[in-house]
C-alpha positions in Angstrom: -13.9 195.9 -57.1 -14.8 193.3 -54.1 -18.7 193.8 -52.7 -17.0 194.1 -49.0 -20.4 193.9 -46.8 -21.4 197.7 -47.1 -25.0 198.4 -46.3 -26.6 199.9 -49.6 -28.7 203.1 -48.7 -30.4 202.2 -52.2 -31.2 199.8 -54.1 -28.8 198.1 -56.0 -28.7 198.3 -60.1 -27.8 195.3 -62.2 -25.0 197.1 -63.7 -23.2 198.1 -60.3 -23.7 194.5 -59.5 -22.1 193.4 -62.7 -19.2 195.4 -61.4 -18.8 193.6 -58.9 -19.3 190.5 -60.7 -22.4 189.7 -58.7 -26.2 189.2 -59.6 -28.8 191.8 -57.7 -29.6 188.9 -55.9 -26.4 187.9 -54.8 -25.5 191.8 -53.7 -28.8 192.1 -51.6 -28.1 189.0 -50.1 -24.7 189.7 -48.8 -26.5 193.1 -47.5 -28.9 191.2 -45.6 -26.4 189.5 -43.9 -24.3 192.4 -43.3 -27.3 193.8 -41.8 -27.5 190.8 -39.5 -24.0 191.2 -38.6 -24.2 194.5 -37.5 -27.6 193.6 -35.3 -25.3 190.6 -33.8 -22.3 192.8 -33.0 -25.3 195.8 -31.7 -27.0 192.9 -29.2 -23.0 191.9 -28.2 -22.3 195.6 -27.1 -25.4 195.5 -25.3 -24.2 192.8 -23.2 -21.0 193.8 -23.1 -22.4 197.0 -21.4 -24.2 194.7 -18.8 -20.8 193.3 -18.2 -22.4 189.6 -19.5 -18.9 189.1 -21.4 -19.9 185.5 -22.1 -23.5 186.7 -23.6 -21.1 189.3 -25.4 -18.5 186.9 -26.7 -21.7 184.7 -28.6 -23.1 187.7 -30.3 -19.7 188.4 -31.4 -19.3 184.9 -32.2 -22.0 185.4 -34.6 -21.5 188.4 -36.2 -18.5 187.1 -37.7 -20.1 184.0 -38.7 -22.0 186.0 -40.9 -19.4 188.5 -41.7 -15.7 187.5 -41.7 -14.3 190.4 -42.5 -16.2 192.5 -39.7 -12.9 194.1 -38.1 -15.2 196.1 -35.3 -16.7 192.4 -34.3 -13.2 191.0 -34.4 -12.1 193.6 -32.0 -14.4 193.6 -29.4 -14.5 189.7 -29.3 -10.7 189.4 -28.6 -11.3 192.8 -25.8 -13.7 190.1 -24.3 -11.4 187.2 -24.5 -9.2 189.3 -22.2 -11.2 190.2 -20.1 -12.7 186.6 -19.7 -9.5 185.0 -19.2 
């Protein structure tokens, strides 16, 4: 089982994190940059919305920085690639 990003409603116990192969610490830090993610891909909708597609296109930027495998981030940063170019 691969920790994938998923924000944990609860608190994490050390066995689900042996699961994983993780430490508690190592889950809830992944979480707290998923959480960062999804605040990064939130402000790039924001400006998306104001039609500030280069504004957008950072914040998107970022959000996979933090999370690679963010597929909604990915998404929305190639829709403002085409619309850019």
């Amino acid at each position: 089982m691969e920790f994938t990003g998923v924000l944990c409603a609860r608190p994490i116990q050390p066995d689900q994190a042996e699961e994983l192969g993780l430490t508690v610490a190592e889950v809830q830090q992944r979480a707290a940059r998923a959480r960062q993610a999804l605040e990064a891909y939130e402000l790039g909708g924001d400006e998306l919305a104001k039609y500030y597609e280069a504004d957008a296109a950072t914040h998107f930027e970022r959000a996979l920085e933090l999370d690679p495998d963010f597929a909604a981030a990915k998404l929305q940063l190639l829709l403002v690639k085409s619309i850019s170019s």
